[in-house]
C-alpha positions as a Markdown table, in Angstrom:
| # | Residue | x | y | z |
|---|---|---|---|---|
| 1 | Unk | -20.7 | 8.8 | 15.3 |
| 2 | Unk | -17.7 | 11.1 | 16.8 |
| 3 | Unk | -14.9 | 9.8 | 18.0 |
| 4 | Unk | -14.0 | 12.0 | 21.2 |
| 5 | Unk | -10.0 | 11.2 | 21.1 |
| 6 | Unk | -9.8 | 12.0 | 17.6 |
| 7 | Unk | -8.0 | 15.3 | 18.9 |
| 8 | Unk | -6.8 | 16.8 | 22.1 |
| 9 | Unk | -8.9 | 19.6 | 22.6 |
| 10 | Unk | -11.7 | 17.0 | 21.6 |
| 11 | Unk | -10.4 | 14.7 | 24.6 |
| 12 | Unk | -10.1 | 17.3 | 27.1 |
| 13 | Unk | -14.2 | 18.4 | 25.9 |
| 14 | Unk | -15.0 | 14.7 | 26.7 |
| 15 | Unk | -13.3 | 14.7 | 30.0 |
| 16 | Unk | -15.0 | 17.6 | 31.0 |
| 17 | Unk | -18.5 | 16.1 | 29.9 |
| 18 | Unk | -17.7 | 12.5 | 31.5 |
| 19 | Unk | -16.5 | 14.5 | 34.7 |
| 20 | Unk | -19.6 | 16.8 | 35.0 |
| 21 | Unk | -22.0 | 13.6 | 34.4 |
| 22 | Unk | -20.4 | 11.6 | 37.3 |
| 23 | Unk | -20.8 | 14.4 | 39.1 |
| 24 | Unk | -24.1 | 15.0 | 38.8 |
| 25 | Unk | -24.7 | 11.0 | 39.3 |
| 26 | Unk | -22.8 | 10.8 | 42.6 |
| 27 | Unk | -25.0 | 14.0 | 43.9 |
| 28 | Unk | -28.1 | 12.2 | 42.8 |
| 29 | Unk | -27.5 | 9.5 | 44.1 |
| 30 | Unk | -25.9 | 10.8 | 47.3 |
| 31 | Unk | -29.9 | 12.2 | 47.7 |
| 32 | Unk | -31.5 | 9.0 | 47.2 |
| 33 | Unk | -30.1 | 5.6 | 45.5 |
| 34 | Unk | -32.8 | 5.4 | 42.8 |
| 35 | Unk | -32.5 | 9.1 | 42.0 |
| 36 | Unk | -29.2 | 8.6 | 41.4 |
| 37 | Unk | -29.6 | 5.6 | 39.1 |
| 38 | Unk | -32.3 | 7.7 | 37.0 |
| 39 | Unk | -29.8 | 10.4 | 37.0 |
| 40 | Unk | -27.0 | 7.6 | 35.4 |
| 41 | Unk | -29.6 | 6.7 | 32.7 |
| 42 | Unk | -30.4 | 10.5 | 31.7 |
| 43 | Unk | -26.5 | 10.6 | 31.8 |
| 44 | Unk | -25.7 | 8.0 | 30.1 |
| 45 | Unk | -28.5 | 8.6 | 27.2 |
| 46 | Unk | -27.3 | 12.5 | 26.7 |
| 47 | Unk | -23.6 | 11.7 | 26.5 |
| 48 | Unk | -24.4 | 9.2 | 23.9 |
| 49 | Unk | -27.6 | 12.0 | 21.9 |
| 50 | Unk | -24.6 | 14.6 | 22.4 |
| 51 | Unk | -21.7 | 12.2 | 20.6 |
| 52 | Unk | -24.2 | 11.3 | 17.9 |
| 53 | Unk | -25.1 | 14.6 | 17.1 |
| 54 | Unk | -22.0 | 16.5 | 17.1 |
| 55 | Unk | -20.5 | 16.8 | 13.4 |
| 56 | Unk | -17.4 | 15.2 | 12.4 |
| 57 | Unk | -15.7 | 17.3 | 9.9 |
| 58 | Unk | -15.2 | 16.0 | 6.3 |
| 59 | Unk | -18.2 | 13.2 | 7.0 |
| 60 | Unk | -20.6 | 14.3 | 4.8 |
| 61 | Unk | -18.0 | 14.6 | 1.4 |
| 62 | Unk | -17.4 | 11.4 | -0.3 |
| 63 | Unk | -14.7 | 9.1 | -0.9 |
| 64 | Unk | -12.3 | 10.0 | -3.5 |
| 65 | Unk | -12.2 | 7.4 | -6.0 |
| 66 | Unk | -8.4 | 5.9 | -6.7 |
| 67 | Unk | -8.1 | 3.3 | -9.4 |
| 68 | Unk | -5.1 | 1.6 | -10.5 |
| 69 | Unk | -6.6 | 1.2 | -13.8 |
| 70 | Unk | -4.6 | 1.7 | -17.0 |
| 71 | Unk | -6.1 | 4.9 | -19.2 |
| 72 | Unk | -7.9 | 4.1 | -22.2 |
| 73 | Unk | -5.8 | 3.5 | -24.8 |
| 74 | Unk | -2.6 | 2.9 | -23.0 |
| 75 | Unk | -0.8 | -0.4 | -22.5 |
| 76 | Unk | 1.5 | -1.2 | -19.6 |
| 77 | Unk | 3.8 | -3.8 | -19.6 |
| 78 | Unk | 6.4 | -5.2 | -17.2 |
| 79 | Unk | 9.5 | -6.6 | -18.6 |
| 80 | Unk | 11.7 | -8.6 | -16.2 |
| 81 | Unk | 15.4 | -8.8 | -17.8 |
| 82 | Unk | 17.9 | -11.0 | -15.9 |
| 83 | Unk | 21.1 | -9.3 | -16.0 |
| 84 | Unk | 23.2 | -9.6 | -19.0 |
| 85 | Unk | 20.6 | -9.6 | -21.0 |
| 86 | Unk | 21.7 | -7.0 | -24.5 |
| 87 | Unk | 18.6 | -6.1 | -26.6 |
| 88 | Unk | 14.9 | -6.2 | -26.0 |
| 89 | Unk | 11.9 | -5.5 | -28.1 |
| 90 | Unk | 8.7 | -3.8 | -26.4 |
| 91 | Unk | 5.6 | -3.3 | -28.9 |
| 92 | Unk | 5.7 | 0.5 | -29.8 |
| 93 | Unk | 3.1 | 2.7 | -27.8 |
| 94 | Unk | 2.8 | 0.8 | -24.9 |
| 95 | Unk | 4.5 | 2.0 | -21.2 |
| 96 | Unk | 7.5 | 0.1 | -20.4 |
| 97 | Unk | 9.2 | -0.5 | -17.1 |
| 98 | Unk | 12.0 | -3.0 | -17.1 |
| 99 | Unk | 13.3 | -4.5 | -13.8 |
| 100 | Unk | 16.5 | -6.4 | -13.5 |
| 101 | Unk | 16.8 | -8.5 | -10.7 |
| 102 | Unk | 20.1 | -8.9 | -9.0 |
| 103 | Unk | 20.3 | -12.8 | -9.3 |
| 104 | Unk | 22.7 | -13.9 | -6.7 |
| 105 | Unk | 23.6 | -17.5 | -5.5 |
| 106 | Unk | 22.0 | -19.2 | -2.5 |
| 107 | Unk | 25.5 | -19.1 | -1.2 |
| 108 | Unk | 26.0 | -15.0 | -1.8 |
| 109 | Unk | 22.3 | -14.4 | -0.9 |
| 110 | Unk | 23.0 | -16.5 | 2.9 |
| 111 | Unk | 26.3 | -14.5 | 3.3 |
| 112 | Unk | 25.7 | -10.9 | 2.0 |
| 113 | Unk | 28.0 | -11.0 | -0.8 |
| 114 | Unk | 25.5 | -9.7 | -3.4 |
| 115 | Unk | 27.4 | -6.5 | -4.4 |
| 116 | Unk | 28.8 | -8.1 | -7.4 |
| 117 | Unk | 25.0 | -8.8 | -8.2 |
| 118 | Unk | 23.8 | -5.5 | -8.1 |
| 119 | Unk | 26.4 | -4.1 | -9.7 |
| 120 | Unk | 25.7 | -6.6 | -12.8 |
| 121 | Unk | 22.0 | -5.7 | -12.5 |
| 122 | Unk | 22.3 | -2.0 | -12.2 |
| 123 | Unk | 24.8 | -1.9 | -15.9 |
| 124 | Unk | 22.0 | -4.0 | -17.6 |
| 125 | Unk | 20.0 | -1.5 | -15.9 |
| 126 | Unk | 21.7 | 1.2 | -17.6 |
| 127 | Unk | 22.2 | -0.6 | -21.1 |
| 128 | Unk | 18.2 | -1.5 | -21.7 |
| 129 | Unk | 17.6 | 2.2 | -20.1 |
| 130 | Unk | 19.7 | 3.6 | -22.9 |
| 131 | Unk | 18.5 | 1.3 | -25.4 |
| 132 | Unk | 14.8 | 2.0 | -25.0 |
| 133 | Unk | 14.0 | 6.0 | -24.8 |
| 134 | Unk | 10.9 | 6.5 | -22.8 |
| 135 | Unk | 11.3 | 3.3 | -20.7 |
| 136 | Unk | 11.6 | 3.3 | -17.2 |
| 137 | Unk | 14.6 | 0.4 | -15.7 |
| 138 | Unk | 15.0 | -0.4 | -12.7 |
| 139 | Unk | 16.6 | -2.9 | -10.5 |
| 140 | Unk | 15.0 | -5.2 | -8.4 |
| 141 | Unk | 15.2 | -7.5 | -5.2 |
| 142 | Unk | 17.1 | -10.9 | -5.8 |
| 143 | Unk | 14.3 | -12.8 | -6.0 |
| 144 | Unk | 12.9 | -11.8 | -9.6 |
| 145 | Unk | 9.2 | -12.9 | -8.2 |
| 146 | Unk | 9.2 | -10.2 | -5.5 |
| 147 | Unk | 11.0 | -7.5 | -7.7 |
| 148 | Unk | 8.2 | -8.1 | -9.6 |
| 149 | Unk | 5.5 | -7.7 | -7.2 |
| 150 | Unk | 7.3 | -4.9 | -5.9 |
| 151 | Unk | 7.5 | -3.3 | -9.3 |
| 152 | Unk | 4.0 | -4.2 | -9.4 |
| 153 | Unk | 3.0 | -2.1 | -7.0 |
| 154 | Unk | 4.0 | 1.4 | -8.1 |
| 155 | Unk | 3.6 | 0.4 | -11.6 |
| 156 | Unk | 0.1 | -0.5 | -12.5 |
| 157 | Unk | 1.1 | -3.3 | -14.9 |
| 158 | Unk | -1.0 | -4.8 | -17.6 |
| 159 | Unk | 0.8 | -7.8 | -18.5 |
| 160 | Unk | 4.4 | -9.4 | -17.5 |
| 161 | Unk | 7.0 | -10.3 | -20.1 |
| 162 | Unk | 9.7 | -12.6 | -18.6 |
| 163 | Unk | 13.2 | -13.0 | -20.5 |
| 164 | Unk | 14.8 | -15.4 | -18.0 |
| 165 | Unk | 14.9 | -19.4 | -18.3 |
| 166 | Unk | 11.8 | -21.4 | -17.4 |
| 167 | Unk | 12.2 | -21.6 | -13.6 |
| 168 | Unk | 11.9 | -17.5 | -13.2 |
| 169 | Unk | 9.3 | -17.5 | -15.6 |
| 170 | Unk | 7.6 | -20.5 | -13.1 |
| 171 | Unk | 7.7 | -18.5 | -10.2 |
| 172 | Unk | 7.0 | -15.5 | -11.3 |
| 173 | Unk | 3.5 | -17.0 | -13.0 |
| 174 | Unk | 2.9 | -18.5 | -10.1 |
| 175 | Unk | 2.7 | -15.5 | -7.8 |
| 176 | Unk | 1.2 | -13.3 | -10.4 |
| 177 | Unk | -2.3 | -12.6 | -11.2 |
| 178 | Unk | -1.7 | -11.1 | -14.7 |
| 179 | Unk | -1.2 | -12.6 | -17.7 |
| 180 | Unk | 2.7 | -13.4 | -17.8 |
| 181 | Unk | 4.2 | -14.4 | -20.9 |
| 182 | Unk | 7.8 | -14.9 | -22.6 |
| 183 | Unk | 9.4 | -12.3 | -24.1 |
């Protein structure tokens, strides 16, 4: 079915149509109340033939496919770093993006003072970038559970590797429906 306000010139076409139909209704039935009623219902049926059969462009093609599936014979993983952290190890082959959360305090989250935090975040950041050619780093929200799930939304993961204590690794499973492990 056609939408008639999916454009302007579309609009004004309706407008015109409604317009001419109300016209014609108000004549009839200016004659003779039944004639006029018949009128509405001849109306009423053509508007309705007339926005059924008009084409809507691009209706007929299908919908492109999108799948956030990994390719065949590509792993991706997720690695979430907390900052400080020196070294890591990432099985050879498979697509890496690191994110390092910028861990701040309840007291520094409730007052702003989280500069510090990012800064700390965004040096890991750099060191694991350097350390791993072909890696993507990057640094994430202050809660490492939503850097992840934002990470998780450009990245197509395939699992999660945590390298923080037991409480980030918690959370993160927790809101997480991939398989999250320790790193």
């Amino acid at each position: 079915m056609r939408n008639p306000l999916r454009s302007e010139a579309e609009a004004y076409r309706f407008l015109w149509v409604v317009i001419a139909g109300a016209a014609v209704i108000i004549a009839a039935a200016f004659i003779n109340t039944w004639l006029g009623v018949a009128v509405a219902v001849l109306v009423f049926v053509g508007l309705a033939w007339w926005l059924r059969q008009e084409p809507v462009p691009g209706a007929a093609d299908s919908a492109p496919v999108v799948t956030s599936e990994t390719p065949p014979g590509r792993h991706r993983i997720l690695v979430v770093a907390p900052p400080g952290t020196t070294n890591l190890a990432v099985p050879l082959g498979a697509e890496v993006l690191v994110v390092v959360p910028a861990l701040s305090s309840t007291r520094e989250a409730l007052t702003g003072a989280v500069d510090d935090r990012r800064h700390d975040a965004e040096a890991t950041a750099a060191a694991l970038g350097s350390g791993l050619p072909g890696a993507r780093v990057e640094v994430g929200a202050d809660d490492p559970a939503l850097a992840v799930e934002d990470a998780l939304r450009v990245f197509g993961a395939d699992e999660v590797l945590v390298l923080g204590d037991d409480g980030m690794f918690e959370a993160i499973r927790e809101r997480v429906a991939l398989p999250v492990s320790r790193a």
